[in-house]
C-alpha beads as a LAMMPS data file, in Angstrom:
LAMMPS data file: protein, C-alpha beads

430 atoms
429 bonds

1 atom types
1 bond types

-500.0 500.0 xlo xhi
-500.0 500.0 ylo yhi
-500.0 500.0 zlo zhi

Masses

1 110.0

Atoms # bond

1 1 1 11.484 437.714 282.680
2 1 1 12.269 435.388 285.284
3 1 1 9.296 434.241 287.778
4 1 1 11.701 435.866 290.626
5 1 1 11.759 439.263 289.266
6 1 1 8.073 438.797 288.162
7 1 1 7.082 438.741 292.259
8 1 1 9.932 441.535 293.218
9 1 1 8.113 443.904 291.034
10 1 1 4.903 443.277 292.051
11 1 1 5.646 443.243 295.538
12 1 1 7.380 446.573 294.999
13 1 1 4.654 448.405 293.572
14 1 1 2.114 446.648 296.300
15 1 1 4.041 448.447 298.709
16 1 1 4.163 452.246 297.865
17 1 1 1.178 452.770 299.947
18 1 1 3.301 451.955 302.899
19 1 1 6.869 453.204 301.501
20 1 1 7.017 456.566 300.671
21 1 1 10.656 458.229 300.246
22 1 1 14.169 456.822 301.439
23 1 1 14.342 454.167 304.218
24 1 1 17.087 455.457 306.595
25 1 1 18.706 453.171 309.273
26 1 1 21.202 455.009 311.388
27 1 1 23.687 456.522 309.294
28 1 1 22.400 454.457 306.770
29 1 1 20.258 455.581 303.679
30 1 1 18.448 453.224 300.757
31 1 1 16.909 454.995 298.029
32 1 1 16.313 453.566 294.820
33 1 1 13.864 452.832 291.489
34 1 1 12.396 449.820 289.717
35 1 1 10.754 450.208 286.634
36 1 1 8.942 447.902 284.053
37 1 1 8.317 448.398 280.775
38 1 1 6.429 447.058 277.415
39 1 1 7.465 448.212 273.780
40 1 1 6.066 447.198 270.499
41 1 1 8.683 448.349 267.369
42 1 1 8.219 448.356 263.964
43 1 1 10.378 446.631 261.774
44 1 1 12.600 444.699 263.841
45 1 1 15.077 442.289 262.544
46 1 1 16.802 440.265 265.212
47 1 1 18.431 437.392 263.144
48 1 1 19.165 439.165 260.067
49 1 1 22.921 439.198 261.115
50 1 1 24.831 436.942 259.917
51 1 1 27.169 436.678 263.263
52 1 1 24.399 438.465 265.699
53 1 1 26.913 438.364 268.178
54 1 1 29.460 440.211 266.671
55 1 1 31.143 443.931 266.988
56 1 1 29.845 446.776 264.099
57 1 1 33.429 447.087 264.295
58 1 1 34.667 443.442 262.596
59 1 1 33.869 442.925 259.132
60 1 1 32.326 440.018 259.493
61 1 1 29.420 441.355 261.413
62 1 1 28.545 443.088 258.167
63 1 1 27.065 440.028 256.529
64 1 1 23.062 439.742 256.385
65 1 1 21.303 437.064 255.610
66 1 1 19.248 436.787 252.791
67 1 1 15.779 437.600 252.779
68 1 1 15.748 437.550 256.677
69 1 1 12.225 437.728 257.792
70 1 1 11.062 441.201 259.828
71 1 1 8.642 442.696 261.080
72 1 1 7.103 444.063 264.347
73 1 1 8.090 443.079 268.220
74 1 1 6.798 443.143 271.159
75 1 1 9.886 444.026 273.862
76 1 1 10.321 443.766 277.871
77 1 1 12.764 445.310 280.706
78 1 1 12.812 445.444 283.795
79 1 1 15.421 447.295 285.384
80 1 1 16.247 447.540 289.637
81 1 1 18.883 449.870 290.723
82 1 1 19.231 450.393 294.505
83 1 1 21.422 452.802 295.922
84 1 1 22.886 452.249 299.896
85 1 1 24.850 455.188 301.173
86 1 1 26.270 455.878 304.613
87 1 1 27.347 459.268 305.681
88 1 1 28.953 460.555 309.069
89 1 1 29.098 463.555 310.147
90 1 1 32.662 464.300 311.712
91 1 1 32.340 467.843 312.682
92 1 1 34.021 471.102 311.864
93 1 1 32.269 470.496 308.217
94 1 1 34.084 467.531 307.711
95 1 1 31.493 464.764 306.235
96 1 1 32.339 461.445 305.746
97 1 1 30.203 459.109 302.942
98 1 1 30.024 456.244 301.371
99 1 1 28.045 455.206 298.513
100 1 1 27.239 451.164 297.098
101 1 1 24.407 451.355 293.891
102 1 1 24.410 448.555 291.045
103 1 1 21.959 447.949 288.449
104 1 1 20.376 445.241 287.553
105 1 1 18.575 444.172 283.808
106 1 1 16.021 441.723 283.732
107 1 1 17.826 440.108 286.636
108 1 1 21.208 440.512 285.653
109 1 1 23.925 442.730 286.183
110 1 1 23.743 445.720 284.040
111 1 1 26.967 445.822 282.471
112 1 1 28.697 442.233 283.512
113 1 1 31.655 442.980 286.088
114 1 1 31.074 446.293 286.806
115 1 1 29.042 448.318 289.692
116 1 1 27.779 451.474 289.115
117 1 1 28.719 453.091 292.301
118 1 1 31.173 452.030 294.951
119 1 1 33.127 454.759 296.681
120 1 1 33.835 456.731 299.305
121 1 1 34.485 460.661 299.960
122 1 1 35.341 463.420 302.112
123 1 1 34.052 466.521 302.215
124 1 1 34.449 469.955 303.461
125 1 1 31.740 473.030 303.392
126 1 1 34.906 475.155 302.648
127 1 1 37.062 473.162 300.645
128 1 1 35.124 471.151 298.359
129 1 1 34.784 466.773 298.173
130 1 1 37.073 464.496 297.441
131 1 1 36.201 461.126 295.957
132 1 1 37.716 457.676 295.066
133 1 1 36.413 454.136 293.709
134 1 1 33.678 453.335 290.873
135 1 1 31.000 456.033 289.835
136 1 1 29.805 457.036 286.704
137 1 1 31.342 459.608 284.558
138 1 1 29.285 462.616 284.035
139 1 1 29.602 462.343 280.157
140 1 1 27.116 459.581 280.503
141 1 1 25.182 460.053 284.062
142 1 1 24.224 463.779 283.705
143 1 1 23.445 463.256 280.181
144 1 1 21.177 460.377 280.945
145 1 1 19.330 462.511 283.877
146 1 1 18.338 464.774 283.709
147 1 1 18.616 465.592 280.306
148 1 1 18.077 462.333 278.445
149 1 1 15.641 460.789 280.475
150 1 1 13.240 463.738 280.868
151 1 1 12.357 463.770 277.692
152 1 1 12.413 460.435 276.668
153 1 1 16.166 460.212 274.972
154 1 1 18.194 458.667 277.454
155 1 1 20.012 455.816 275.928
156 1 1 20.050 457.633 271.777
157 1 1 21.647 460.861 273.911
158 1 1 23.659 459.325 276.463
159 1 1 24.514 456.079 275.442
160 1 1 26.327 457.240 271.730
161 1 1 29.406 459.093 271.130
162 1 1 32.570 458.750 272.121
163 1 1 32.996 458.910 276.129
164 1 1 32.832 456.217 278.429
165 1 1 30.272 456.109 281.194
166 1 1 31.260 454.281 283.793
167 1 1 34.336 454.579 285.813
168 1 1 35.548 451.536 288.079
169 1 1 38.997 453.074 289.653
170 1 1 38.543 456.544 289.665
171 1 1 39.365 459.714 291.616
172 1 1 37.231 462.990 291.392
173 1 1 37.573 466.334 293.496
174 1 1 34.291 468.225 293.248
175 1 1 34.948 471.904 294.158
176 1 1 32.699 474.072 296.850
177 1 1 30.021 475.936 294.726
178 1 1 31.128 479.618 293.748
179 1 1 29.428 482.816 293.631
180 1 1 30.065 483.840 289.677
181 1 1 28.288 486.064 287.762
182 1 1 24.906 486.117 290.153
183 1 1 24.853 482.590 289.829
184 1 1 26.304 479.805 291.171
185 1 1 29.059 477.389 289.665
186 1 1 31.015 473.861 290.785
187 1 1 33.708 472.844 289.001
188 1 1 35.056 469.133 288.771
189 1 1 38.023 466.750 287.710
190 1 1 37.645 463.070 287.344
191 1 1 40.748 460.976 287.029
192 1 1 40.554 457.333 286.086
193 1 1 43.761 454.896 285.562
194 1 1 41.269 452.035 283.865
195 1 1 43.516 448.363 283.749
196 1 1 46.896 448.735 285.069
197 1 1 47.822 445.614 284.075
198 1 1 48.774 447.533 280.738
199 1 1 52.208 448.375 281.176
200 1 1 53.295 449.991 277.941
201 1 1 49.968 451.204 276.485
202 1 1 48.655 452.424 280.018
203 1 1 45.045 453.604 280.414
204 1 1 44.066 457.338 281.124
205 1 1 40.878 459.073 281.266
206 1 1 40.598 462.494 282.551
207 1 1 37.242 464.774 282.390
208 1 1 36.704 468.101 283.605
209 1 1 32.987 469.280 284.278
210 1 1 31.647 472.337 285.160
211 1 1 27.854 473.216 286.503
212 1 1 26.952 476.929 286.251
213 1 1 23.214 477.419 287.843
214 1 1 21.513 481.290 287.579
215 1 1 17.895 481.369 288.312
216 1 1 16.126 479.067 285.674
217 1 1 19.121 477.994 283.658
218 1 1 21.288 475.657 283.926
219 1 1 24.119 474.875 282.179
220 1 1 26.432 471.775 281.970
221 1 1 29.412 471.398 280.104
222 1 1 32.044 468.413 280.288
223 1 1 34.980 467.467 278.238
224 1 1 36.393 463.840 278.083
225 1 1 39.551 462.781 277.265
226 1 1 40.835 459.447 277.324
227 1 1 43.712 457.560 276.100
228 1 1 43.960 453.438 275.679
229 1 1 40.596 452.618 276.726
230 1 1 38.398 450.339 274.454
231 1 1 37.530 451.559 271.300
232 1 1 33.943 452.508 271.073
233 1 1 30.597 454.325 270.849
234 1 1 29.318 453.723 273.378
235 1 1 28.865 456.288 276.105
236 1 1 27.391 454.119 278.710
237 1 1 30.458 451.836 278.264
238 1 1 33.238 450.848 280.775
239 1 1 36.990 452.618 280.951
240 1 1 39.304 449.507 281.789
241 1 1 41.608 448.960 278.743
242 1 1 42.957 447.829 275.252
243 1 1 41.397 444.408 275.664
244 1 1 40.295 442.567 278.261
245 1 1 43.513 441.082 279.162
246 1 1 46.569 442.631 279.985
247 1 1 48.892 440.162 278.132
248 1 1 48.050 441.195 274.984
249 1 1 49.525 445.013 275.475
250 1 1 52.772 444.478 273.366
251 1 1 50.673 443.523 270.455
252 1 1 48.710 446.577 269.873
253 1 1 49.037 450.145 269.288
254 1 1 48.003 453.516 271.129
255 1 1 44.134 454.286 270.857
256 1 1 42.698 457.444 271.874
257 1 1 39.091 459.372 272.181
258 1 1 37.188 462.185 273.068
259 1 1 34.519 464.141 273.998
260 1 1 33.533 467.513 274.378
261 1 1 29.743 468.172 275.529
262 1 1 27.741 471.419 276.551
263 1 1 24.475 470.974 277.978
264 1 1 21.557 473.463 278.868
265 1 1 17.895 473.658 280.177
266 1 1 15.861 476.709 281.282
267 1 1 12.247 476.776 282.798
268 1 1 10.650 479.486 280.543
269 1 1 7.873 479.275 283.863
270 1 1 6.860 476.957 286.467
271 1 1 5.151 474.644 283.517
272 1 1 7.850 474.842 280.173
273 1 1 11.088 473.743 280.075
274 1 1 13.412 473.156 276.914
275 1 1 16.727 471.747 276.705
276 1 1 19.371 471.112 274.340
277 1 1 22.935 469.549 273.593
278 1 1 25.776 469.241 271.522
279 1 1 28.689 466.776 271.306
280 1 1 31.512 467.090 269.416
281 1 1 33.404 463.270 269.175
282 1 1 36.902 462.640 268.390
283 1 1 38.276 458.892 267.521
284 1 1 42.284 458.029 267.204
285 1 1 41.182 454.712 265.516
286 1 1 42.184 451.633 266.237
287 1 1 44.267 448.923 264.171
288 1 1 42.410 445.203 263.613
289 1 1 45.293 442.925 265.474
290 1 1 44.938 439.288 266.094
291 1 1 45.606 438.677 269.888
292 1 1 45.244 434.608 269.509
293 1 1 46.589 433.213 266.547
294 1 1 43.610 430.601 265.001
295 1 1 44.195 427.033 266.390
296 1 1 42.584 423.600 265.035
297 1 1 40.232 423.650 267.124
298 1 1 39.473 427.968 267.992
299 1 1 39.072 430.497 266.023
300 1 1 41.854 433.635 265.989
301 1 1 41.018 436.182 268.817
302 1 1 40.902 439.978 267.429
303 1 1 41.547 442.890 269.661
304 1 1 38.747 445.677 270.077
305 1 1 39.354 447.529 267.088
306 1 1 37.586 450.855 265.409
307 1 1 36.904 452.510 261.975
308 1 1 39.077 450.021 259.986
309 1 1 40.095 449.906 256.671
310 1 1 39.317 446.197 255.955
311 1 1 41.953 444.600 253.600
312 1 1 43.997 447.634 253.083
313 1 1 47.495 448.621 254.520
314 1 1 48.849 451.942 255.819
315 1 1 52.710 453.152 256.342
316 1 1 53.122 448.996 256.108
317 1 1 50.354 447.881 258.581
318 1 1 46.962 445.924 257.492
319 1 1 43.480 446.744 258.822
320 1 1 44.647 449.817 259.751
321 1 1 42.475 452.221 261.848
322 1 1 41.746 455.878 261.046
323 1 1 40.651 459.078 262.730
324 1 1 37.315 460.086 262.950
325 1 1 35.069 463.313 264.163
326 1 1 31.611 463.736 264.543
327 1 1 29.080 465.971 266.022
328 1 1 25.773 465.070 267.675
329 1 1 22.656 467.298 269.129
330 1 1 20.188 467.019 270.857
331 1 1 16.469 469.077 271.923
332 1 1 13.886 468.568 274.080
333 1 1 10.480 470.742 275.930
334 1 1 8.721 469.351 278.706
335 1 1 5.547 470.485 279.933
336 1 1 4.222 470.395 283.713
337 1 1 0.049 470.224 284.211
338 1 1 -0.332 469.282 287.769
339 1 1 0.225 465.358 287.985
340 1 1 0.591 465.164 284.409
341 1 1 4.063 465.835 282.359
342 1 1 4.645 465.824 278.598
343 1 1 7.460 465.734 276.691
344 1 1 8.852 465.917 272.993
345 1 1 12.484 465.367 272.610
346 1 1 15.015 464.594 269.720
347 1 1 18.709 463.482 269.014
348 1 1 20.540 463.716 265.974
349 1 1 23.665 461.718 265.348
350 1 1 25.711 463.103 262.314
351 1 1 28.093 462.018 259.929
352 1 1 31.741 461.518 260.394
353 1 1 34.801 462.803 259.378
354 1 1 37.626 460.431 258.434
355 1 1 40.193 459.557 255.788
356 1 1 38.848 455.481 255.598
357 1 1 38.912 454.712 252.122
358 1 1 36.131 452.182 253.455
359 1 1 32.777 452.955 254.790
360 1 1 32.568 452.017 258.067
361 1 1 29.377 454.309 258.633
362 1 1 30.968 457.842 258.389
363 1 1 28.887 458.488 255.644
364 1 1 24.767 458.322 257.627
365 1 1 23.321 460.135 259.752
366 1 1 20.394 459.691 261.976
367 1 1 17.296 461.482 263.782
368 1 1 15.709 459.849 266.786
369 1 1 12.283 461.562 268.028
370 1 1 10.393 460.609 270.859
371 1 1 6.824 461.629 272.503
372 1 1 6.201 460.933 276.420
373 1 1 3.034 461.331 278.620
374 1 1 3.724 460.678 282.264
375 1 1 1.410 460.797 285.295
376 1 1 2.700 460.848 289.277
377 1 1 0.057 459.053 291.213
378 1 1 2.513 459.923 294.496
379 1 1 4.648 457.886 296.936
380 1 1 6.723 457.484 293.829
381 1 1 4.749 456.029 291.649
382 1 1 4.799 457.198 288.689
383 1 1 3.107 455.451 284.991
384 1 1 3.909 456.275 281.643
385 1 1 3.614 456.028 277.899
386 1 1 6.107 457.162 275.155
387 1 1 5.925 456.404 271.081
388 1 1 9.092 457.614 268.677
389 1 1 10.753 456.866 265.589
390 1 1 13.876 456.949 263.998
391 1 1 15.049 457.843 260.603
392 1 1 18.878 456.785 258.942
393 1 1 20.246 459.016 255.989
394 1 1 20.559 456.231 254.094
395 1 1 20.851 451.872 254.195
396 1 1 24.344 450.796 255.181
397 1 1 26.356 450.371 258.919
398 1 1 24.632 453.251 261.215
399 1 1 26.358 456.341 262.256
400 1 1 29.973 456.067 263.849
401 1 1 28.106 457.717 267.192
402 1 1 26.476 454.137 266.678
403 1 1 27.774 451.367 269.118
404 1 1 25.247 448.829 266.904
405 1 1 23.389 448.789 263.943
406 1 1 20.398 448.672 265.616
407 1 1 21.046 450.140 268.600
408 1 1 18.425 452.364 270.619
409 1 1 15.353 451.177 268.233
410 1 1 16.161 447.837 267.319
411 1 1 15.728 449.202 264.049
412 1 1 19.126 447.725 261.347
413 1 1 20.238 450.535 259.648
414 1 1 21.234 448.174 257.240
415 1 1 17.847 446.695 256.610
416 1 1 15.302 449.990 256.793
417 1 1 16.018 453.458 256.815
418 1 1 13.047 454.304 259.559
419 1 1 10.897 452.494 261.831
420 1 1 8.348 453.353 264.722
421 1 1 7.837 451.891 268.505
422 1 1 5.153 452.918 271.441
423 1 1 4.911 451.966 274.786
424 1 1 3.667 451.698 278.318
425 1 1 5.861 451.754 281.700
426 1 1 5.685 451.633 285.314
427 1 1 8.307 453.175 287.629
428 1 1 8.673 453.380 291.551
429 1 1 11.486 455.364 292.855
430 1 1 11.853 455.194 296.871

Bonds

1 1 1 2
2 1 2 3
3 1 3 4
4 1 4 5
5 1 5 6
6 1 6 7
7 1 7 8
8 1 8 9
9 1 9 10
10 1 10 11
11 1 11 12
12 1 12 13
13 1 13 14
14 1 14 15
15 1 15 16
16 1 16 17
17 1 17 18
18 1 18 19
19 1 19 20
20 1 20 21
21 1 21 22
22 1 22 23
23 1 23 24
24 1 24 25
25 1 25 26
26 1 26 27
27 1 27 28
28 1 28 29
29 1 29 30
30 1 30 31
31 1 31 32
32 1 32 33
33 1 33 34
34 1 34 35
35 1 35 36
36 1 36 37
37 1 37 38
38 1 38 39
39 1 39 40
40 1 40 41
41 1 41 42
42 1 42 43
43 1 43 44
44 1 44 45
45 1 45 46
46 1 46 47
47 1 47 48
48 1 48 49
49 1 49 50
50 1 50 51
51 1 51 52
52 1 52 53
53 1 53 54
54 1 54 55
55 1 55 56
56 1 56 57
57 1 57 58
58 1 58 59
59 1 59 60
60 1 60 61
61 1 61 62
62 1 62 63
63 1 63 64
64 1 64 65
65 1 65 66
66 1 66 67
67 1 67 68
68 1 68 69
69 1 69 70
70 1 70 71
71 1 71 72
72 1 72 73
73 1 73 74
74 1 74 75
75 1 75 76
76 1 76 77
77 1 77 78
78 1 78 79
79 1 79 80
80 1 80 81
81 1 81 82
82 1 82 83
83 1 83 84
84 1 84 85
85 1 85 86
86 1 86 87
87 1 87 88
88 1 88 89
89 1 89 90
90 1 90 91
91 1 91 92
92 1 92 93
93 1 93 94
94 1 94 95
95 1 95 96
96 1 96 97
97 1 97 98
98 1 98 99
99 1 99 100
100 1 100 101
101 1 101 102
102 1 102 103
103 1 103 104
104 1 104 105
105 1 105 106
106 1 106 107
107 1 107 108
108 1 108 109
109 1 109 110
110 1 110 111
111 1 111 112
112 1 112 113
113 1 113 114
114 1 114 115
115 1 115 116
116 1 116 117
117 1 117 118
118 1 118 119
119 1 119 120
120 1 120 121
121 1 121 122
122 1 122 123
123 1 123 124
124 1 124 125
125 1 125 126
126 1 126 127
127 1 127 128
128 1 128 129
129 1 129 130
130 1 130 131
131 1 131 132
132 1 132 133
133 1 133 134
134 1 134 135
135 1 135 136
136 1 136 137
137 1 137 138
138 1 138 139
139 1 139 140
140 1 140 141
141 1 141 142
142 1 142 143
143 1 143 144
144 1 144 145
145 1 145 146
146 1 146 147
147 1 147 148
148 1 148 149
149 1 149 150
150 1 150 151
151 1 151 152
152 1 152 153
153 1 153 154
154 1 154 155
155 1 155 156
156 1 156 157
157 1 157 158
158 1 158 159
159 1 159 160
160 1 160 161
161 1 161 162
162 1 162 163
163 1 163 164
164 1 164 165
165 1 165 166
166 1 166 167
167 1 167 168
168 1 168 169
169 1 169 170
170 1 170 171
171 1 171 172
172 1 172 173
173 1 173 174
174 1 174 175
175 1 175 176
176 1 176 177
177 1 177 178
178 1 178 179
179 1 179 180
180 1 180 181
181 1 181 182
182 1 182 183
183 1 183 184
184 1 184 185
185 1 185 186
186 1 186 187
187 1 187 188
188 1 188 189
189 1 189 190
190 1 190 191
191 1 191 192
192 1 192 193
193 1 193 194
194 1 194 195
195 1 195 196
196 1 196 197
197 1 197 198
198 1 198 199
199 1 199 200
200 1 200 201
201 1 201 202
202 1 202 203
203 1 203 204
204 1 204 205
205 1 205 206
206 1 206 207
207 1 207 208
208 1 208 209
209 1 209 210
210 1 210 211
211 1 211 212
212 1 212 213
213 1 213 214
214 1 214 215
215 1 215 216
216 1 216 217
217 1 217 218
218 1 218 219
219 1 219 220
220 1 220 221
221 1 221 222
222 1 222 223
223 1 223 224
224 1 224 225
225 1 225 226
226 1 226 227
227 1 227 228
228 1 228 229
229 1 229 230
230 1 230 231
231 1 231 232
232 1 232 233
233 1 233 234
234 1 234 235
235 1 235 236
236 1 236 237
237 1 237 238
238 1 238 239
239 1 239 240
240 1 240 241
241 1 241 242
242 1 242 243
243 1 243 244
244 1 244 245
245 1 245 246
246 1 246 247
247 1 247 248
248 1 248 249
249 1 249 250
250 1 250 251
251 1 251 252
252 1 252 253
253 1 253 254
254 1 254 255
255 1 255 256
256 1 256 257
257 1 257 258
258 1 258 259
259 1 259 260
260 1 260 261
261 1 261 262
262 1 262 263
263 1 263 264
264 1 264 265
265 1 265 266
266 1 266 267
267 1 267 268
268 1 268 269
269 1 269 270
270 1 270 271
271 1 271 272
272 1 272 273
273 1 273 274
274 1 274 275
275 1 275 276
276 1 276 277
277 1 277 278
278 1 278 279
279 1 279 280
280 1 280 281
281 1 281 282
282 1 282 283
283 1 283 284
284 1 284 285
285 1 285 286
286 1 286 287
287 1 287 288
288 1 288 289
289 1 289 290
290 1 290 291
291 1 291 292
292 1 292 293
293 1 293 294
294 1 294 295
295 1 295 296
296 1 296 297
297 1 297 298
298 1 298 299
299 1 299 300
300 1 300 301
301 1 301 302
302 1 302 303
303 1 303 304
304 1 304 305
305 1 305 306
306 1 306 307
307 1 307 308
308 1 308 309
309 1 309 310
310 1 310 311
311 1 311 312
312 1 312 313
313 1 313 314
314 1 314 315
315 1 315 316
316 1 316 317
317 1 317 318
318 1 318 319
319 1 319 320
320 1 320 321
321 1 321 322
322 1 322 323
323 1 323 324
324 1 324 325
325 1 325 326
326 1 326 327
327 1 327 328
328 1 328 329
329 1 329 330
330 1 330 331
331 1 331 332
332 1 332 333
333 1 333 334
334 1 334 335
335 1 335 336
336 1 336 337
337 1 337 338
338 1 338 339
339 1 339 340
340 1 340 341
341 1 341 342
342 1 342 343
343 1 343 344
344 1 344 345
345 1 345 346
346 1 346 347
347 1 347 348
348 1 348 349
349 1 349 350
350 1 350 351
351 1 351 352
352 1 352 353
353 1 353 354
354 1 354 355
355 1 355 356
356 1 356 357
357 1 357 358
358 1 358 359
359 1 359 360
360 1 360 361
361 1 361 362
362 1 362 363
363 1 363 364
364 1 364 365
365 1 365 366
366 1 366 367
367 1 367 368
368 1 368 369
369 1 369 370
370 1 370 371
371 1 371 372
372 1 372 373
373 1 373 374
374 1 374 375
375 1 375 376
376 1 376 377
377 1 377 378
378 1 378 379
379 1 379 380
380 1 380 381
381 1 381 382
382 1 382 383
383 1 383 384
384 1 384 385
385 1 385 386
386 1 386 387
387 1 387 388
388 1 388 389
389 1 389 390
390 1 390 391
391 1 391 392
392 1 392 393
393 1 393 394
394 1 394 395
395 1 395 396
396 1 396 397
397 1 397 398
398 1 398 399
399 1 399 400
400 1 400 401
401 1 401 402
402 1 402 403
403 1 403 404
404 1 404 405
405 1 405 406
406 1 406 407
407 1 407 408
408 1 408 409
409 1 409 410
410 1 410 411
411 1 411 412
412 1 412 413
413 1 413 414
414 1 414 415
415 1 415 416
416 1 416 417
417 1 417 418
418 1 418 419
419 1 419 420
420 1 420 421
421 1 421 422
422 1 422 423
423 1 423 424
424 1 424 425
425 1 425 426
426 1 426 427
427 1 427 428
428 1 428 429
429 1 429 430
């Protein structure tokens, strides 16, 4: 970690005794987090890929190397995510707001080229809010928090599957809450239009959400459906397009994917909570195209493509893509003792679906557990520690819900079938 962030973070956490809560200026508001975190893994394998830079998607990033050494790892993060939001009142329940928020990894922008939030709305008590600019999708931020996050399966819940997570040119309307049932429930669209450079293979996302809230229970449930995006799984991922660049949109074909996600939680009393998920994941596939034909000096440049059938041909195309499904779950409990929370969560990412005549992962599975102790010392500070493991079905490329083979737990599918990790974090939210 660089020296820099070294003296933000302790400067942060010097200060809670003096900065307790949002700092508002005018119509102004900062809130925000920092947190810090150590975590020793079992069985980690960093160089045993061949081209450790390379997509689970290209062939080539199948290769090990031989008789890699492994073993266990001692990991760092420290992430920084501010939010700055300014909101004006204009009367007759007309609100005006604008929100700015990006996050930063060990220094660095999250997720290269993108913000997290940057948008403003208008809303009406009556008539609901209307939204437009970047903001996560709720496919990856509700997931994430509360559900992920509170018991300690944020990135294996959130971060797989097939939905995208964040949305850089989007426009959502957010409806007024309504009385249904005895409970209360806000329904929501979410349009995005990704890179319209693309002219014949155009981007589209659209999600619907709805939130349905009835005493303890709450109940989320979101469906995602996007067309020409980049093939993945990765939920936390981007919507922009095909490829990076535009120009290359008369080489390739359509691509399409899909969520469809229903959430719960429900205090059983003021101390238990449980929680649960499922996500059902649809991929079109994508076809392995070369953008940039191989030069003397460069290699050829490949497309983003997904669930290929390396070497063969289909209706007269090579590499073809292929369809896949898959369904994921997740369960949690949390448990409340004064300043003291506990958690035991778990996500299971299943096998696919799919007519590949190669295995491109459809056929594992796996189970991610996790154990979490937190304590809140106050002024939002809060410490914790957290151990887990993960377990494949079998060795080969990880599940299709997968955007690595080693993603989550550093653990390569293709190496070991399970490892283990613990440890300690530090986390001020103002």
């Amino acid at each position: 970690m660089q020296p820099v962030w070294r003296g933000l973070l302790c400067a942060s956490l010097s200060a809670v005794s003096s900065l307790a809560g949002a700092v508002d200026f005018g119509p102004f508001t900062l809130t925000g987090f920092i947190k810090n975190e150590f975590v020793r893994s079992s069985r980690q394998c960093p160089g045993c890929q061949v081209e450790p830079l390379e997509n689970k998607q290209r062939a080539w990033a199948d290769a090990l190397v031989s008789e890699a050494p492994y073993g266990s790892r001692t990991t760092q993060v420290v992430l920084f995510q501010p939010w700055l939001a300014a909101n004006f009142d204009l009367g007759r329940g007309v609100k005006l707001s604008g929100l700015l928020s990006q996050r930063r990894r060990d220094g660095d922008n999250d997720i290269p080229g993108f913000l997290y939030e940057r948008n403003v709305a208008l809303a009406h008590e009556d008539f609901g809010r209307l939204a437009v600019g970047a903001m996560p999708a709720r496919a990856w931020s509700v997931a994430d928090y509360p559900y992920g996050s509170n018991i300690g399966q944020a990135d294996p819940w959130a971060s797989s599957g097939a939905g995208y997570g964040l949305l850089p040119h989007a426009l959502r309307y957010t409806s007024p809450r309504l009385d249904v049932a005895g409970g209360d429930l806000v329904l929501e669209a979410t349009h995005d239009r990704g890179n319209t450079g693309f002219r014949i293979h155009k981007p589209r996302l659209l999600e619907l959400y709805a939130q349905y809230v009835n005493g303890d229970l709450v109940v989320d449930a979101i469906a995602q459906d996007a067309r020409n995006g980049t093939p993945q799984a990765w939920g936390h991922g981007p919507f922009t397009g095909l490829t990076p660049f535009a120009s290359d949109d008369a080489k390739l074909s359509d691509s399409s994917q899909a969520i469809v996600m229903v959430m719960a939680r429900y205090a059983i009393d003021a101390r238990w909570e449980v929680s649960g998920g499922v996500r059902h994941n649809r991929w079109s596939g994508a076809d392995a195209v070369i953008t940039t034909p191989p030069t003397a000096t460069s290699a050829a440049q490949w497309n983003f493509m997904f669930n290929v059938d390396w070497g063969g041909t289909r209706n007269g195309v090579s590499n073809p893509g292929y369809s896949a499904t898959s369904t994921d779950l997740m369960l949690g409990v949390r448990r409340r003792d004064g300043r003291w929370t506990s958690s035991a969560g778990m996500t299971y990412l299943g096998k696919a679906r799919t007519a590949n005549p190669s295995e491109r992962g459809q056929s594992n599975s796996a189970w991610l557990g996790s154990l979490g102790l937190n304590h809140d010392f106050g002024n939002g500070l809060q410490a914790y520690a957290l151990t887990g493991m993960v377990s494949y079905g079998r060795l080969g490329l990880s599940p299709m819900s997968m955007p690595s083979n080693s993603a989550f737990s550093g653990v390569d599918s293709r190496v070991n079938r399970t490892g283990t990790w613990f440890g300690l974090g530090v986390v001020y939210t103002f």
